[in-house]
Structure formats: C-alpha cells, structure tokens
mmCIF file of the N, C-alpha and C atoms, coordinates in Angstrom:
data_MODEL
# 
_entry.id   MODEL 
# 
loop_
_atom_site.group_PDB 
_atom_site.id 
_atom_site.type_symbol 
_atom_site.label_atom_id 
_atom_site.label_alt_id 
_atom_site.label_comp_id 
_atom_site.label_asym_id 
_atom_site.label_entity_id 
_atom_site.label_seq_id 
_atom_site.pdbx_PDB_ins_code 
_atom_site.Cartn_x 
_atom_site.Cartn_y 
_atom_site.Cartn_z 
_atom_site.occupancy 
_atom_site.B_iso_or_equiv 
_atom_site.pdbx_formal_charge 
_atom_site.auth_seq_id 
_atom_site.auth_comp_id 
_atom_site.auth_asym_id 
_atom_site.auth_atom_id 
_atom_site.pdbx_PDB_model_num 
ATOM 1   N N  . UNK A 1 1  ? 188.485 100.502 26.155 1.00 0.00 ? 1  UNK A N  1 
ATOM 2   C CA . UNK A 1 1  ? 188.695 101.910 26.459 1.00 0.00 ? 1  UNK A CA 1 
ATOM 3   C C  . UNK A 1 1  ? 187.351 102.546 26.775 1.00 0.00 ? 1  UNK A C  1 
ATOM 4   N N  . UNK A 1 2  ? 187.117 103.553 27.663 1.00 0.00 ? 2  UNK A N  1 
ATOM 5   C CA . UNK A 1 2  ? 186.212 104.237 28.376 1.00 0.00 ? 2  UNK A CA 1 
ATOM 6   C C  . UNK A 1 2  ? 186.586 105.399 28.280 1.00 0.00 ? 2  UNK A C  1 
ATOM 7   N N  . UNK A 1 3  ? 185.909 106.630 27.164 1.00 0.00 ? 3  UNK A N  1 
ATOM 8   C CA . UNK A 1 3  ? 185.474 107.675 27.682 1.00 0.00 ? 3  UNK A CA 1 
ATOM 9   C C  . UNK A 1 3  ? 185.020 108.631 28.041 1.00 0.00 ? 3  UNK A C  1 
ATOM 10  N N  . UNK A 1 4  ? 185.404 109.858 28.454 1.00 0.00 ? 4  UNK A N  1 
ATOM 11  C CA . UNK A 1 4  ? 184.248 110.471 28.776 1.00 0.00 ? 4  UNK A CA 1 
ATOM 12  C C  . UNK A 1 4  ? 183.985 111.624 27.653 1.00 0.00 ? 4  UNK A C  1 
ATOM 13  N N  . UNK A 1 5  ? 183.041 112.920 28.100 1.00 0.00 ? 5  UNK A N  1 
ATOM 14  C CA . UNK A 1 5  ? 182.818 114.031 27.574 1.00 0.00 ? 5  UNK A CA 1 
ATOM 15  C C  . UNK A 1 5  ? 183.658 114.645 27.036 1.00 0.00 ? 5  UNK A C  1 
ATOM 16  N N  . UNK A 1 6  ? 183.640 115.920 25.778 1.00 0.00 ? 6  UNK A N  1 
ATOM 17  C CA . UNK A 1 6  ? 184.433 116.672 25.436 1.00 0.00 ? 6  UNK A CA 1 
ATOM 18  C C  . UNK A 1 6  ? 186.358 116.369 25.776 1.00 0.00 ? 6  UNK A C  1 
ATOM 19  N N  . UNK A 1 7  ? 186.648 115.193 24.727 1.00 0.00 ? 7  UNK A N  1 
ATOM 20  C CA . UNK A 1 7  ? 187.829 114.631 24.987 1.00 0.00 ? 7  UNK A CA 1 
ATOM 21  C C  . UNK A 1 7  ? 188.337 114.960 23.528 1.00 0.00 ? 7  UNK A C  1 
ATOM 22  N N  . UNK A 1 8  ? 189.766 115.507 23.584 1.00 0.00 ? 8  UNK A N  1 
ATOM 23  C CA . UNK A 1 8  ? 190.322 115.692 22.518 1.00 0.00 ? 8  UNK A CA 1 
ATOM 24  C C  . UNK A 1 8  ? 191.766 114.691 22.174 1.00 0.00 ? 8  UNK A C  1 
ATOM 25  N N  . UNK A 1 9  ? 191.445 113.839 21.360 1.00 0.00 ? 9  UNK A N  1 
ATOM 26  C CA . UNK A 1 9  ? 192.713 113.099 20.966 1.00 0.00 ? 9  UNK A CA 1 
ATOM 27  C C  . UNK A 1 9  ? 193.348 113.240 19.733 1.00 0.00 ? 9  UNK A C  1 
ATOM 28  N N  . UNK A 1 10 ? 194.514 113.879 19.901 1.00 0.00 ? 10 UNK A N  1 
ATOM 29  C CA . UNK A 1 10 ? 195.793 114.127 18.645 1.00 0.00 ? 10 UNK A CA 1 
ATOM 30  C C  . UNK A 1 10 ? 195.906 112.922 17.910 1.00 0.00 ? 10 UNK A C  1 
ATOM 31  N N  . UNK A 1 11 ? 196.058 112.953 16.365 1.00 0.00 ? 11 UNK A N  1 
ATOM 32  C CA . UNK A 1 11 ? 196.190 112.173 15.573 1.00 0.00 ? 11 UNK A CA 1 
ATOM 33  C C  . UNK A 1 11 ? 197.618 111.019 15.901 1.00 0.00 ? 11 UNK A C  1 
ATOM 34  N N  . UNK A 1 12 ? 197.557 109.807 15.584 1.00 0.00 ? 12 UNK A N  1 
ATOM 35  C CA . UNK A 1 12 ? 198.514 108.984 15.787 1.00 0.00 ? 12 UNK A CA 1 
ATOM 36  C C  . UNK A 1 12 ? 198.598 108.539 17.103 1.00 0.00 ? 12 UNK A C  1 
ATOM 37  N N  . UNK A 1 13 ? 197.004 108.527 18.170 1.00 0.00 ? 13 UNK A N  1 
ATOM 38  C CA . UNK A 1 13 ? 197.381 108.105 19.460 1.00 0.00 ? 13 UNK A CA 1 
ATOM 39  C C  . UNK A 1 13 ? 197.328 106.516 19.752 1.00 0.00 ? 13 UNK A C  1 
ATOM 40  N N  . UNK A 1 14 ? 198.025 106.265 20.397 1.00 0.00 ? 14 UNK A N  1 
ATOM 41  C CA . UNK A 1 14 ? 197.829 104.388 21.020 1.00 0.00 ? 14 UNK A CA 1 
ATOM 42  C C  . UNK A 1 14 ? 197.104 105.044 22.293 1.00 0.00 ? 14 UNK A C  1 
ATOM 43  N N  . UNK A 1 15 ? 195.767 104.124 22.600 1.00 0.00 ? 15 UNK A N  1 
ATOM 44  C CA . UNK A 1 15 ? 195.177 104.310 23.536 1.00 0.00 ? 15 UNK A CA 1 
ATOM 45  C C  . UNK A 1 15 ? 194.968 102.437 24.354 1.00 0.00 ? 15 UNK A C  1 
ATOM 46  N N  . UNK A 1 16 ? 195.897 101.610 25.198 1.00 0.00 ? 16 UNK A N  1 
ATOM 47  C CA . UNK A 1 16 ? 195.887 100.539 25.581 1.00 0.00 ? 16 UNK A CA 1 
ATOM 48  C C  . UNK A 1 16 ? 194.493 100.238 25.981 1.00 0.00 ? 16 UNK A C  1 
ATOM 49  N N  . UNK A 1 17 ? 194.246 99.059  25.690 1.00 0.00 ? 17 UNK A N  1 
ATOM 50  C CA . UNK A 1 17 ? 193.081 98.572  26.456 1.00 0.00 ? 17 UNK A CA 1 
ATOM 51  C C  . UNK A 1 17 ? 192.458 98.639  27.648 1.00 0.00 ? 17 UNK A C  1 
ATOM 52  N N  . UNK A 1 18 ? 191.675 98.671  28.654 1.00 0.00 ? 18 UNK A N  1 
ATOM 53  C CA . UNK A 1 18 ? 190.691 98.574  29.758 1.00 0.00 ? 18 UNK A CA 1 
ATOM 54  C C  . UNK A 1 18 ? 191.340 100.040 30.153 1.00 0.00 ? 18 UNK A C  1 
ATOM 55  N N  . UNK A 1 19 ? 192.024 101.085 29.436 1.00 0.00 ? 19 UNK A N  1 
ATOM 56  C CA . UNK A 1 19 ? 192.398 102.250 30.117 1.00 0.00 ? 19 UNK A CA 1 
ATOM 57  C C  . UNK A 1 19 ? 190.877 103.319 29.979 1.00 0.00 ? 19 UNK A C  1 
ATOM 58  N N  . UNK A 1 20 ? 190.944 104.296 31.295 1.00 0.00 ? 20 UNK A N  1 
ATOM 59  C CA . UNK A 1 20 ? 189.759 104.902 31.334 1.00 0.00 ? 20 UNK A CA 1 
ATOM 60  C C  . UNK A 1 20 ? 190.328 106.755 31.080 1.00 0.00 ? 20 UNK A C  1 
ATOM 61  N N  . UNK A 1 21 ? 189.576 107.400 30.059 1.00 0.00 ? 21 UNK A N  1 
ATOM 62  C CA . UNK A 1 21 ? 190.109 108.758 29.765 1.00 0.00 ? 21 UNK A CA 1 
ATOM 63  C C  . UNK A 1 21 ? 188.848 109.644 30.625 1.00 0.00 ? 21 UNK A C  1 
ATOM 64  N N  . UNK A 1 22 ? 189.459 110.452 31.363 1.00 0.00 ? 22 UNK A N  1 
ATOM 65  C CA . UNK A 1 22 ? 188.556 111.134 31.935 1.00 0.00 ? 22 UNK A CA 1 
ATOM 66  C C  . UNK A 1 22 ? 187.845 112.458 31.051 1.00 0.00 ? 22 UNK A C  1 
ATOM 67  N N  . UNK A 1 23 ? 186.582 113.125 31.405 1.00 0.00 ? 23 UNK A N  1 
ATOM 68  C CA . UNK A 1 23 ? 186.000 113.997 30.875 1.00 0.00 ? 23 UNK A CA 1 
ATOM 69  C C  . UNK A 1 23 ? 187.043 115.441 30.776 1.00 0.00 ? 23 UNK A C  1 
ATOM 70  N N  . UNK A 1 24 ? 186.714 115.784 29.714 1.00 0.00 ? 24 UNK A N  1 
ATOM 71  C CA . UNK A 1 24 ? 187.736 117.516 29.499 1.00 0.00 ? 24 UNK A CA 1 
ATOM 72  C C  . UNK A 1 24 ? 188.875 116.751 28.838 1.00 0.00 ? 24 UNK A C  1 
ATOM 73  N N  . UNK A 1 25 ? 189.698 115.573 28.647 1.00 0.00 ? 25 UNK A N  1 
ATOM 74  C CA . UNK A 1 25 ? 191.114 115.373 28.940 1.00 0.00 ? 25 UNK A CA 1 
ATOM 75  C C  . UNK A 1 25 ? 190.936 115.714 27.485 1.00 0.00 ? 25 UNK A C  1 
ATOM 76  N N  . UNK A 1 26 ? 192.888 116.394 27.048 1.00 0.00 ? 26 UNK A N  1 
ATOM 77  C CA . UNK A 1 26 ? 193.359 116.256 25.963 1.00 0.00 ? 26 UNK A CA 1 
ATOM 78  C C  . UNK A 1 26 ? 195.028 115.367 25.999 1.00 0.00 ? 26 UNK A C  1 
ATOM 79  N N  . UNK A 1 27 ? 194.949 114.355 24.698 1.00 0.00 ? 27 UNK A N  1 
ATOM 80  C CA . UNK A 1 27 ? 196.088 113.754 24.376 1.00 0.00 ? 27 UNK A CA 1 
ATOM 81  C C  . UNK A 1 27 ? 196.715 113.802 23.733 1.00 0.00 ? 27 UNK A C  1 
ATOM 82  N N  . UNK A 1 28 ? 198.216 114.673 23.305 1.00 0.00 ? 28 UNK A N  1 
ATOM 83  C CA . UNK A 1 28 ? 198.621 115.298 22.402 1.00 0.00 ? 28 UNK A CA 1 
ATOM 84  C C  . UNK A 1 28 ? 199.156 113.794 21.384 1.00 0.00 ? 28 UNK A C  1 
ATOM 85  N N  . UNK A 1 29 ? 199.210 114.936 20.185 1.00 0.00 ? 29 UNK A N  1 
ATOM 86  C CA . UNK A 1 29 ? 199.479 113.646 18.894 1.00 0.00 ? 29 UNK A CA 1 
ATOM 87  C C  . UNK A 1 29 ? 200.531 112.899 19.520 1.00 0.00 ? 29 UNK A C  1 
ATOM 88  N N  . UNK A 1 30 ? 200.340 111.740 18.518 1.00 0.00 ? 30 UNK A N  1 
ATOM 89  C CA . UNK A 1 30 ? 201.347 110.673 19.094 1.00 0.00 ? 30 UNK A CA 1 
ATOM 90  C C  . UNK A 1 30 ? 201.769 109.942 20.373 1.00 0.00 ? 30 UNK A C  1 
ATOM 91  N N  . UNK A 1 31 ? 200.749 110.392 21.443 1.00 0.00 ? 31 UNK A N  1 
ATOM 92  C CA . UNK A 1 31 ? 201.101 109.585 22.683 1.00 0.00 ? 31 UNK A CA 1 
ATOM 93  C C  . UNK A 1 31 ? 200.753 107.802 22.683 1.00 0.00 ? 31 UNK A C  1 
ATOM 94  N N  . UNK A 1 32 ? 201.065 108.127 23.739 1.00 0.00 ? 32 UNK A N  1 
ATOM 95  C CA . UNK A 1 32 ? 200.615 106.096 23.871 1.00 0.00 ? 32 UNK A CA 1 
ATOM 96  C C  . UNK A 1 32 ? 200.492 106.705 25.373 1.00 0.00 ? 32 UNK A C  1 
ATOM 97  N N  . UNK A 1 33 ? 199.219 105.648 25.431 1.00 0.00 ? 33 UNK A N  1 
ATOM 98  C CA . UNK A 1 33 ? 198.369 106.449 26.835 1.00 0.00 ? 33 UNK A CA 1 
ATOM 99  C C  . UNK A 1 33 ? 198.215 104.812 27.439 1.00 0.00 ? 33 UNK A C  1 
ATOM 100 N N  . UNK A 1 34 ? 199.332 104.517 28.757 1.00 0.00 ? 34 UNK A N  1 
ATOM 101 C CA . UNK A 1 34 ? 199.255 103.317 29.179 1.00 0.00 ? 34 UNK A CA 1 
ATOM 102 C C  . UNK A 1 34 ? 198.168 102.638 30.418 1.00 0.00 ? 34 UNK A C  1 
ATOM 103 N N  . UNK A 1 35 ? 197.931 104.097 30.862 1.00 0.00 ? 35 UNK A N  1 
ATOM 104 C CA . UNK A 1 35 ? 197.287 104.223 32.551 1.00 0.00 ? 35 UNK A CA 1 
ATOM 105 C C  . UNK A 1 35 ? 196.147 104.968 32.181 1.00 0.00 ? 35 UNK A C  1 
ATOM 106 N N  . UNK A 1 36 ? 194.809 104.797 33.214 1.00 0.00 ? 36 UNK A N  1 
ATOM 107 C CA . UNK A 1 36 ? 193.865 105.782 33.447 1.00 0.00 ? 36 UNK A CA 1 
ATOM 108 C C  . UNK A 1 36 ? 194.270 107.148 33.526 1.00 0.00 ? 36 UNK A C  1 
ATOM 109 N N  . UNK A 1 37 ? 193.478 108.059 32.848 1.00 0.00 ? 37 UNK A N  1 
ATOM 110 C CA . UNK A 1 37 ? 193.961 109.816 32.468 1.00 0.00 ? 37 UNK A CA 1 
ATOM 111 C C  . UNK A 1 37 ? 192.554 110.609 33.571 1.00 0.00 ? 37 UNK A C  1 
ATOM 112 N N  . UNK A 1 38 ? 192.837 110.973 35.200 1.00 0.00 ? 38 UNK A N  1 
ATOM 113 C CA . UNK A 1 38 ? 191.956 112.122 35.532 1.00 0.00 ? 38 UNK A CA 1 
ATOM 114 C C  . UNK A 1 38 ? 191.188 112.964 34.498 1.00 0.00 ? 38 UNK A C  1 
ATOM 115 N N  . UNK A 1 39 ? 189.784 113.730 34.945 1.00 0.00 ? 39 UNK A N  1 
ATOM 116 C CA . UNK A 1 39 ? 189.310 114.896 34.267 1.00 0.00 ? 39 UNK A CA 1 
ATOM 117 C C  . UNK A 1 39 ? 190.148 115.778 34.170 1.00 0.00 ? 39 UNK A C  1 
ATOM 118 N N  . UNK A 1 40 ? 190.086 116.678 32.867 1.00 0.00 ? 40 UNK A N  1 
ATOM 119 C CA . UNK A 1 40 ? 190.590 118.100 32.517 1.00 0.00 ? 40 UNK A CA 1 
ATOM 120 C C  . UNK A 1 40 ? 192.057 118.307 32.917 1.00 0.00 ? 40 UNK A C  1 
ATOM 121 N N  . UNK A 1 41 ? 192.793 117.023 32.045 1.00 0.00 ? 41 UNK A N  1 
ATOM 122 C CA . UNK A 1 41 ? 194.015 117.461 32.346 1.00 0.00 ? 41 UNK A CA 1 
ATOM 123 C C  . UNK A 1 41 ? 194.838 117.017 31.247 1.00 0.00 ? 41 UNK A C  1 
ATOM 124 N N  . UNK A 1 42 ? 195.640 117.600 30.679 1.00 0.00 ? 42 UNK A N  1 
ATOM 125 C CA . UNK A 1 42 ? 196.726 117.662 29.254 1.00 0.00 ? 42 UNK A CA 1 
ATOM 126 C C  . UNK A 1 42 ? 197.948 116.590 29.443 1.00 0.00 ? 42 UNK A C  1 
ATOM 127 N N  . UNK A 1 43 ? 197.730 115.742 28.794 1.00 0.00 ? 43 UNK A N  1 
ATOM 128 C CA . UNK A 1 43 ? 198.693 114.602 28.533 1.00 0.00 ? 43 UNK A CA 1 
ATOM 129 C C  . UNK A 1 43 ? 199.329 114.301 27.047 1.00 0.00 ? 43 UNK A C  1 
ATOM 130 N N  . UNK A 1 44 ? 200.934 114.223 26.939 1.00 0.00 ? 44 UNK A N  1 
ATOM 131 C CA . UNK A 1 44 ? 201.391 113.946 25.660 1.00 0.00 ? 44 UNK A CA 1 
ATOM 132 C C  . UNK A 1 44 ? 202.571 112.879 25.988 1.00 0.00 ? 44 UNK A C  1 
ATOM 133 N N  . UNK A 1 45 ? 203.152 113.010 24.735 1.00 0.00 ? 45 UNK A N  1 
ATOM 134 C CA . UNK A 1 45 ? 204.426 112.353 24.764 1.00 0.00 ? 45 UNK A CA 1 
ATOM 135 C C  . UNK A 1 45 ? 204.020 110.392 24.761 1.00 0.00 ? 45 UNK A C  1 
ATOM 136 N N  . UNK A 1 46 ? 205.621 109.756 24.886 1.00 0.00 ? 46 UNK A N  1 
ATOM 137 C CA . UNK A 1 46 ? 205.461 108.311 24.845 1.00 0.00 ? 46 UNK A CA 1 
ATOM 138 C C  . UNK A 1 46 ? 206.462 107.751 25.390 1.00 0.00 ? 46 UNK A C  1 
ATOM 139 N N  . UNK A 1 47 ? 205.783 107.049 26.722 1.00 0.00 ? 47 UNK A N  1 
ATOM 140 C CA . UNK A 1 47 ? 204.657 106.804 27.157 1.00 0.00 ? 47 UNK A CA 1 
ATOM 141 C C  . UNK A 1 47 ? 204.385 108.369 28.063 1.00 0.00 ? 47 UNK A C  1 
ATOM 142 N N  . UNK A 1 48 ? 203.208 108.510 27.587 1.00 0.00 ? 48 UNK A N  1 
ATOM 143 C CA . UNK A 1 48 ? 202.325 109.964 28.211 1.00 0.00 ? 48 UNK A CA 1 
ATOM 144 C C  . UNK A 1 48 ? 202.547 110.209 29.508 1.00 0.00 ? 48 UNK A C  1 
ATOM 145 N N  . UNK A 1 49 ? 202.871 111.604 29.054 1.00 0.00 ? 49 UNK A N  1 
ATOM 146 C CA . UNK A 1 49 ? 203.285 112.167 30.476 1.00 0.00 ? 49 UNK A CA 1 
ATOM 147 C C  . UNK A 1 49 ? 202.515 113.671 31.049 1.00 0.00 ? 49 UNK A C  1 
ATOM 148 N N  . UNK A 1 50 ? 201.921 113.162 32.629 1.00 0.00 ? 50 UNK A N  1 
ATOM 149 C CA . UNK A 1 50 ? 201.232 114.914 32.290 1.00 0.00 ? 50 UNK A CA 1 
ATOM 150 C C  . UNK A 1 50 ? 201.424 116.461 32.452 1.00 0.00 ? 50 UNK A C  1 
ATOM 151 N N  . UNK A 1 51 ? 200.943 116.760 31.843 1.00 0.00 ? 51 UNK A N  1 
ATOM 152 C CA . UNK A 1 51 ? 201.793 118.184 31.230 1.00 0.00 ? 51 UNK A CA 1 
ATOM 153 C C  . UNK A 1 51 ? 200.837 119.046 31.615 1.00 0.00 ? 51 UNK A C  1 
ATOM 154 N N  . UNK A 1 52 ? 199.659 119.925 32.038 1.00 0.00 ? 52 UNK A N  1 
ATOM 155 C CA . UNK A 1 52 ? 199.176 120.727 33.403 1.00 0.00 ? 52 UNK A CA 1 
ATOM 156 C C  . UNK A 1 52 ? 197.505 120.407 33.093 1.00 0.00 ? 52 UNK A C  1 
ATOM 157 N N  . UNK A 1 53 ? 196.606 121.087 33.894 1.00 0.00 ? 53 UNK A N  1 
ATOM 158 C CA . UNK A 1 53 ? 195.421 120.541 34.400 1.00 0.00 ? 53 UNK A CA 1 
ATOM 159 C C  . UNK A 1 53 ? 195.284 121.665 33.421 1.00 0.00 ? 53 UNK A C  1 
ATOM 160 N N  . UNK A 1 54 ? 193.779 121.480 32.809 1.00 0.00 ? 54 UNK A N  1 
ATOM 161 C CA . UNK A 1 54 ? 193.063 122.217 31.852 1.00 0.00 ? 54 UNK A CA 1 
ATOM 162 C C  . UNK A 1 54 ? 191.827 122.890 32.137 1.00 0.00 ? 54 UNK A C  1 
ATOM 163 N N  . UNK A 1 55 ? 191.570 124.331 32.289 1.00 0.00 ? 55 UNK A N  1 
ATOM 164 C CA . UNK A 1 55 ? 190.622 125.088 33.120 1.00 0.00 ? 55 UNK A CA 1 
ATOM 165 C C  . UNK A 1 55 ? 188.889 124.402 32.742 1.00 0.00 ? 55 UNK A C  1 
ATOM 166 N N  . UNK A 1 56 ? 188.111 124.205 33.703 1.00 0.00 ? 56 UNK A N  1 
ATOM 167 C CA . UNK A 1 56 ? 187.163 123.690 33.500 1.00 0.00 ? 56 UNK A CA 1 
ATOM 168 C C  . UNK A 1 56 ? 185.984 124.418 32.503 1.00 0.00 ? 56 UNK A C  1 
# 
C-alpha cells in the first residue's frame, strides 16, 4: 500500500495490497478499498464506493 498526504482512514478499514491512496483522500469506517483511490475524494462502504470529491 502507497500513501499519500493528509489521508484520513475510518477505523476497521481493509486496505488490499499494491493499492495506491491518493493525497487529501478519506475512507469511511469499515470499507475494504480494492482499487487505486484519486486525490481528495470520499470513499466508503464494501467494497468502496465513491461518494463526492473533497474541497482542496
């Protein structure tokens, strides 16, 4: 796993291997994050789904 700056991850996350989290991103509790996550953008649920871009 790879990532970047000011990243916020909710308690209880699965984060898969060689996946890359971009800078700004937040992952709400409990996701399972299967794919690379863009900068500054809000992802939850399982398997994570994204839910809107987060002001820079």
């Amino acid at each position: 796993m790879s990532k970047g700056d000011d990243v916020f991850i909710g308690l209880n996350v699965c984060i898969c291997s060689s996946v890359t989290i971009g800078k700004g991103t937040i992952i709400g509790a409990g996701s399972v994050v299967t794919k690379d996550i863009s900068p500054y953008r809000v992802w939850a649920g399982n398997s994570t789904r994204y839910i809107k871009d987060r002001a820079k």
